[in-house]
C-alpha positions as CSV (number, residue, x, y, z in Angstrom):
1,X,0.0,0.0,0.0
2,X,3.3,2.0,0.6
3,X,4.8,1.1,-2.5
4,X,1.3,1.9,-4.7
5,X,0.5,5.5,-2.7
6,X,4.8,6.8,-3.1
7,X,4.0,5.7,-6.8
8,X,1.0,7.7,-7.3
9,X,2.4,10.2,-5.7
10,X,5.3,10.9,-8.0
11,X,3.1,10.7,-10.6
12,X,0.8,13.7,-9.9
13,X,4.6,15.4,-8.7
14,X,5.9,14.8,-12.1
15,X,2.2,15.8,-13.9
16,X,2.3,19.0,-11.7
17,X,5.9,19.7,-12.5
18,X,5.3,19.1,-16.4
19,X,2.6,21.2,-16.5
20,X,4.1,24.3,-14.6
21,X,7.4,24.0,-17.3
22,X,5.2,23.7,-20.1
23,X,5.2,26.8,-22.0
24,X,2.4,29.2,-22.4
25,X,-0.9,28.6,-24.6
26,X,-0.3,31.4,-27.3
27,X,-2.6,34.2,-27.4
28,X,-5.1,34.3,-29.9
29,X,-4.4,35.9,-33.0
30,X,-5.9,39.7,-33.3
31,X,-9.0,40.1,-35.8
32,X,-7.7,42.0,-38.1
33,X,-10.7,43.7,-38.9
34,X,-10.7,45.0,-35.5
35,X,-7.2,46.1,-35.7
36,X,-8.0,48.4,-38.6
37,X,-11.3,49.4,-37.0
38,X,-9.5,51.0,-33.8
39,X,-6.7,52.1,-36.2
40,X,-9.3,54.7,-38.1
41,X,-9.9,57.0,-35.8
42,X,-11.9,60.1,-35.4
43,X,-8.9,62.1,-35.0
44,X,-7.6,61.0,-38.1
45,X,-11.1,61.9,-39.8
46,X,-11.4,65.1,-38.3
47,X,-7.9,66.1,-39.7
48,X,-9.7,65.2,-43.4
49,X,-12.7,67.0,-42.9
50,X,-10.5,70.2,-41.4
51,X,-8.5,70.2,-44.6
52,X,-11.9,69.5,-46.8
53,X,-13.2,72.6,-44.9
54,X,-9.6,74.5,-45.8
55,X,-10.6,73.7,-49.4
56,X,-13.5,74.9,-49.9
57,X,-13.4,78.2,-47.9
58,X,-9.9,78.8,-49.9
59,X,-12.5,78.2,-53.3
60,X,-15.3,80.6,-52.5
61,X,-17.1,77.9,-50.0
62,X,-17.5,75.1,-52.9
63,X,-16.3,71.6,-54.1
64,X,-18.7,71.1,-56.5
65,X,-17.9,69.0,-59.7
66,X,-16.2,71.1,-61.8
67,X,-15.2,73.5,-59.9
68,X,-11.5,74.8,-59.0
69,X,-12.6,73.6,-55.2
70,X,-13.0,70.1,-56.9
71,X,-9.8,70.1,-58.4
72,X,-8.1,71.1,-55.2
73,X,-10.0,68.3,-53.5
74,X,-8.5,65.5,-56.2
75,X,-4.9,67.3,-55.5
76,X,-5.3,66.4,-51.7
77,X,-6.7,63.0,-52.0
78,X,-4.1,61.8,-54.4
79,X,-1.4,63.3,-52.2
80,X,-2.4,61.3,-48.9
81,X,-3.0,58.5,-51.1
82,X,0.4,58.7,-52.2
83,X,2.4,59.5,-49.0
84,X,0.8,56.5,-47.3
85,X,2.4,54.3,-50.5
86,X,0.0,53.8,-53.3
87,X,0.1,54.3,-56.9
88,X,-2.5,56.8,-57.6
89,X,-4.6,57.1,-60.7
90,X,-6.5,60.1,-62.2
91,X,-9.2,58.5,-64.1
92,X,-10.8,61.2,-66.4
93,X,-14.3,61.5,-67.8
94,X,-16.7,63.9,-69.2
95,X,-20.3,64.7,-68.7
96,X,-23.2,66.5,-70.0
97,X,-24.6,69.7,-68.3
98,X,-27.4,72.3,-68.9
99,X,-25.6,74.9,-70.8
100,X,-28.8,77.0,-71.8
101,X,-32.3,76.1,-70.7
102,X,-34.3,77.3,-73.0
103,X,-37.8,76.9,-73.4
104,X,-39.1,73.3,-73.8
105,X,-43.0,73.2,-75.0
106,X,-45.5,71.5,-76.9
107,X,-47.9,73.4,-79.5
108,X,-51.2,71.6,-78.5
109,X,-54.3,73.8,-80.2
110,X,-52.6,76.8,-80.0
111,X,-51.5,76.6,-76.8
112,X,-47.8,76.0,-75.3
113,X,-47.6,73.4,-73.0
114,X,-44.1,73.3,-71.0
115,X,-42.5,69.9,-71.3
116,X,-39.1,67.9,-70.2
117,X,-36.4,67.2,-72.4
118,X,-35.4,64.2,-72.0
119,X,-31.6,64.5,-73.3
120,X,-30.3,67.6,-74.1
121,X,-27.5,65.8,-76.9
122,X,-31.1,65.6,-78.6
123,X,-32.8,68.8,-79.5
124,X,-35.4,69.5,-82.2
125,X,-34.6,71.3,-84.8
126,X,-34.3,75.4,-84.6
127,X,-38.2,75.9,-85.8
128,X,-39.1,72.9,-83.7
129,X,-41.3,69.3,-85.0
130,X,-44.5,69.6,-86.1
131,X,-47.0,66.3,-86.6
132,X,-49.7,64.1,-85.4
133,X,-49.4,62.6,-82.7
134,X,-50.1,58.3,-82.7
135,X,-50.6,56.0,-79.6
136,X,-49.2,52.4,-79.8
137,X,-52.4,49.9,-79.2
138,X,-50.6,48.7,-76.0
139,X,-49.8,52.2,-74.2
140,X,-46.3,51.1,-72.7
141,X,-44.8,50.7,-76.3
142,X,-42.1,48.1,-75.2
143,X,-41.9,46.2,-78.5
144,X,-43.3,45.7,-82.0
145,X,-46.4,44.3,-81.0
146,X,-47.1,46.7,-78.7
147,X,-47.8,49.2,-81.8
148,X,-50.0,46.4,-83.5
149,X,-51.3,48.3,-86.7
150,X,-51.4,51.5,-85.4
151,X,-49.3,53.7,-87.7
152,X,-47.1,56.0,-86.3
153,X,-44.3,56.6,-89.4
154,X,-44.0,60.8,-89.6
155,X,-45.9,61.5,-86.4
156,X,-44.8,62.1,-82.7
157,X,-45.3,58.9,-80.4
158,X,-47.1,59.3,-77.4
159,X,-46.4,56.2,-74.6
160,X,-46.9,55.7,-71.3
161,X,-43.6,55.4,-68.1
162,X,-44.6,51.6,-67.8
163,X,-43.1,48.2,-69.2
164,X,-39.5,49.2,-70.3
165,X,-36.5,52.0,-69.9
166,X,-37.1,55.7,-72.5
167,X,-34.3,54.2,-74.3
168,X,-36.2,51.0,-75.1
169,X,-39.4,52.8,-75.9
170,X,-37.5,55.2,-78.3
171,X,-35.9,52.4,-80.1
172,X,-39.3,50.7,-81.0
173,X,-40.8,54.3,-81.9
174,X,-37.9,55.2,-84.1
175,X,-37.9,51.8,-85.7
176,X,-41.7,52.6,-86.7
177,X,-40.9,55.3,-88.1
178,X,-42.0,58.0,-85.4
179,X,-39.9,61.3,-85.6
180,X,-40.2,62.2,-82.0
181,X,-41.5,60.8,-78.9
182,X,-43.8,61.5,-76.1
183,X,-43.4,59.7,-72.6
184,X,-46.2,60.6,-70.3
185,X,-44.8,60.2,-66.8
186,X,-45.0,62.0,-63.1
187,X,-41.7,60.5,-62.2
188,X,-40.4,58.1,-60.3
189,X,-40.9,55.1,-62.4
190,X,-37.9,52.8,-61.6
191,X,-36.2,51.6,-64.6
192,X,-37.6,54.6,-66.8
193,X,-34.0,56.9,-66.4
194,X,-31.4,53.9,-67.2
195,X,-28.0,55.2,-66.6
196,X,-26.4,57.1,-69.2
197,X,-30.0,57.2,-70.9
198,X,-29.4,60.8,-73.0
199,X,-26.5,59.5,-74.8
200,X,-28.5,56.4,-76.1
201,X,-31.5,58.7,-77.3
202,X,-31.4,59.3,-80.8
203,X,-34.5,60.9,-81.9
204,X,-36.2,64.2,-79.8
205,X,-37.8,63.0,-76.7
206,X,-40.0,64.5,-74.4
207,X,-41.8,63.6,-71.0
208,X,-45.2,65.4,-71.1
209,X,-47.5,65.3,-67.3
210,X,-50.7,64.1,-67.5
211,X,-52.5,67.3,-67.7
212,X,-50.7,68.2,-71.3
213,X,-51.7,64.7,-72.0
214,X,-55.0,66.0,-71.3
215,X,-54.5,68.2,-73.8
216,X,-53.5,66.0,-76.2
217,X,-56.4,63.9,-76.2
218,X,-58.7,66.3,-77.2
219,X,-57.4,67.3,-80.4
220,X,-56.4,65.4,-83.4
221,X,-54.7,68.4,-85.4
222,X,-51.0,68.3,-85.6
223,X,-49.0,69.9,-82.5
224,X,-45.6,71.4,-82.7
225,X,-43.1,70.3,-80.3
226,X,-39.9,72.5,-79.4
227,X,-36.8,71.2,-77.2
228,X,-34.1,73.6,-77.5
229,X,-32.3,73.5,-73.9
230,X,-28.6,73.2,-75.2
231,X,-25.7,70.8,-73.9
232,X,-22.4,71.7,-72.4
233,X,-19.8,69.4,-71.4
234,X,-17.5,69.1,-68.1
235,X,-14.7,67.5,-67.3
236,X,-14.2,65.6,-64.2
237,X,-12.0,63.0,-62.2
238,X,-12.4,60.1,-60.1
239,X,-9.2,59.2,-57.8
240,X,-8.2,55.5,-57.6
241,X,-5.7,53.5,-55.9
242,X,-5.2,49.8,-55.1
243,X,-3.6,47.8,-52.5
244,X,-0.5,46.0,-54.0
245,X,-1.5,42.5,-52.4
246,X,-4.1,40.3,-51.9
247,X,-6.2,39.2,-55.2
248,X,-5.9,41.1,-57.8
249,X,-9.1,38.6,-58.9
250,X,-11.1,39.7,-56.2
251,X,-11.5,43.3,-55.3
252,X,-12.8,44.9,-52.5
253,X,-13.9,48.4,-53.6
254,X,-14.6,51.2,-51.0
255,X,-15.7,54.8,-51.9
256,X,-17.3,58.3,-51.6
257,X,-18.1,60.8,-53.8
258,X,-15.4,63.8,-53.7
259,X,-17.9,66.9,-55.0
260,X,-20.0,68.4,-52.6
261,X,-23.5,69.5,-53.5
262,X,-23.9,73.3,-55.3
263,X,-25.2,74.6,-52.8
264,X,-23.5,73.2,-49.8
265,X,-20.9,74.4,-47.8
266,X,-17.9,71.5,-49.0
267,X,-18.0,69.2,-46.4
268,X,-21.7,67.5,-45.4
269,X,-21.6,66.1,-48.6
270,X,-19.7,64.0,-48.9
271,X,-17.0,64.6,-46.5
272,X,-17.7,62.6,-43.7
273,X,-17.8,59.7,-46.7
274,X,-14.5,60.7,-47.9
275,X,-12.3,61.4,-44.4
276,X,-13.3,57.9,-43.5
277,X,-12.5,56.2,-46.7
278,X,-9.4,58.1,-47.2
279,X,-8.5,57.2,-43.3
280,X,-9.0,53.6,-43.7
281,X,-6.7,54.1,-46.6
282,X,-4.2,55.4,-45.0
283,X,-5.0,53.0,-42.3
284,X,-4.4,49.6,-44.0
285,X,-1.4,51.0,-46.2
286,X,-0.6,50.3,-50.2
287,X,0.7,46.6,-49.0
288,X,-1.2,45.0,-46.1
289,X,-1.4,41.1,-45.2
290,X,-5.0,40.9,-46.8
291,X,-6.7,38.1,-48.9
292,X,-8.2,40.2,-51.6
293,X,-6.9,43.4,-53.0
294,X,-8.4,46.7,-51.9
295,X,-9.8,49.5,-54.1
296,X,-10.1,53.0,-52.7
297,X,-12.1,55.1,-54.9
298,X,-13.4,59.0,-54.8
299,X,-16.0,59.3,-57.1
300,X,-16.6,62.8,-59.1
301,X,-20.1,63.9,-60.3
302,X,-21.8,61.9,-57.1
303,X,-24.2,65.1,-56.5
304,X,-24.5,65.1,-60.1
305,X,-26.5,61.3,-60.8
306,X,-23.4,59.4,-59.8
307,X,-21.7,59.9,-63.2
308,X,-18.1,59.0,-62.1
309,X,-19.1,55.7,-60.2
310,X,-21.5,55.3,-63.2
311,X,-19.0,55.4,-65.8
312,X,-16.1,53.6,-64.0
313,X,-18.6,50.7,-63.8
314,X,-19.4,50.8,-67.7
315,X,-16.1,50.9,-68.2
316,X,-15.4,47.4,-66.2
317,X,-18.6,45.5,-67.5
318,X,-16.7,43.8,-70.2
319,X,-14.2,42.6,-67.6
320,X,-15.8,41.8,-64.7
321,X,-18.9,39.4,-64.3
322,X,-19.9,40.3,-60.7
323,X,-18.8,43.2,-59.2
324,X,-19.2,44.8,-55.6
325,X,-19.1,47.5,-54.4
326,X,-19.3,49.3,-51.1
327,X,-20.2,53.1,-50.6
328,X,-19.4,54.7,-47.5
329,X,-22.4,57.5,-47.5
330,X,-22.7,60.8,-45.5
């Protein structure tokens, strides 16, 4: 009994004294995600929004697309961008603005009715179109059939917002023969305004309100329809840089719009957006330990439809089969 208890007694010595030499259980490893989380900090974002704030008062209060206050605002961005290790690229596009308004309208018995034009790359000519107008026998005027025998060749197409995008219903119209074409709409139809719309329209297109419609449906004389607002063109930039590891096969994409709104002071839009993006950024670093690659992009023309995220995106559609993409908003 001796023997057996001296026995089992070294043993539980020896398991104690094995396990008070054995080294350490490792910590667990950091969540990386959290590391970069606590790295982006609101000092950091503050310092961007004081400099955005710099720009703009030094650019009579704006950083509106297009504007010398813009410009200043792609300067800073690519600068950071580029002190923290990243190749940089200046990625310019051009888009259509309002040059002159003019005075939209449609003749309808004598009287002018004001109307939208839908694309201003699309006017009528100087003294304006004059013709009947024709409804397709299905009002959305999607497709071919839609139109059944109704003869619209020389006249002015009158559809409803329903079924298909304007660019869709012009096709069909054109391809009838119709020189112009009527959308009755109130707005906020989705898939009416397809990005980039205006630049696929290629006949005069208007979107008339219901009460013009009105009007229209009383009289079967010939109306006149004017759309002289005028086009200008500005150029913009969007700012883009990419990690140099991780997948080059699978992006991440972050972003903000760079512009502020017209009208606002050149930071609460988007600049809460962009200080964190462009923190993060400067945060992770051109060439962190991460699985995918990393896209930082600073969009132009947000407060103008999107038009530099817009484009950027045409541009990849060949290339890329899925793509996503997360904004950080204001």
């Amino acid at each position: 009994m001796m023997r057996r208890g001296a026995v089992l007694g070294a043993v539980v010595a020896l398991t104690v004294a094995a396990c008070g030499s054995a080294d350490p259980a490792p910590a667990p490893a950091a969540d990386p995600g959290r590391v970069l989380a606590d790295a982006v900090t609101v000092d950091a974002m503050m310092g961007h929004l004081q400099r955005l704030h710099d720009i703009a008062a030094a650019h009579g209060g704006s950083r509106a697309d297009g504007t010398p206050g813009y410009d200043a605002s792609v300067d800073y961005v690519a600068t950071v961008l580029r002190d923290n290790g990243f190749d940089v690229e200046l990625a310019d596009f051009e888009r259509v603005v309002l040059a002159a308004p003019g005075r939209p309208t449609l003749t309808v018995a004598g009287r002018a009715l004001p109307v939208d034009q839908a694309s201003l790359l699309t006017p009528t000519p100087r003294e304006g179109l004059q013709a009947r107008t024709q409804r397709p026998r299905r009002a959305a005027g999607c497709t071919t059939a839609d139109y059944g025998d109704a003869t619209v060749r020389g006249a002015l197409a009158v559809v409803d917002d329903t079924g298909c995008s304007l660019v869709e219903k012009q096709n069909v119209a054109s391809d009838e023969g119709a020189v112009g074409l009527l959308v009755v709409s109130e707005g906020g139809v989705p898939g009416l305004f397809t990005p980039g719309y205006y630049q696929q329209l290629k006949a005069p297109v208007a979107v008339i309100g219901r009460d013009v419609d009105a009007q229209l449906r009383r009289t079967s004389s010939p109306v006149r329809l004017v759309l002289d607002a005028k086009a200008g063109t500005v150029r913009s930039r969007n700012v883009l840089a990419q990690t140099k590891t991780g997948d080059v096969h699978r992006v991440v994409v972050a972003g903000a719009h760079l512009d502020s709104a017209p009208d606002s002071p050149g930071i609460n839009a988007d600049g809460s957006g962009v200080a964190a993006v462009l923190a993060t950024a400067a945060a992770l670093g051109a060439s962190p330990g991460v699985t995918n690659a990393v896209r930082f992009a600073f969009w132009g023309a947000g407060e103008a439809g999107g038009e530099g995220a817009a484009k950027y995106v045409a541009g990849l559609a060949q290339i890329f089969r899925g793509f996503s993409l997360v904004v950080v908003c204001r």
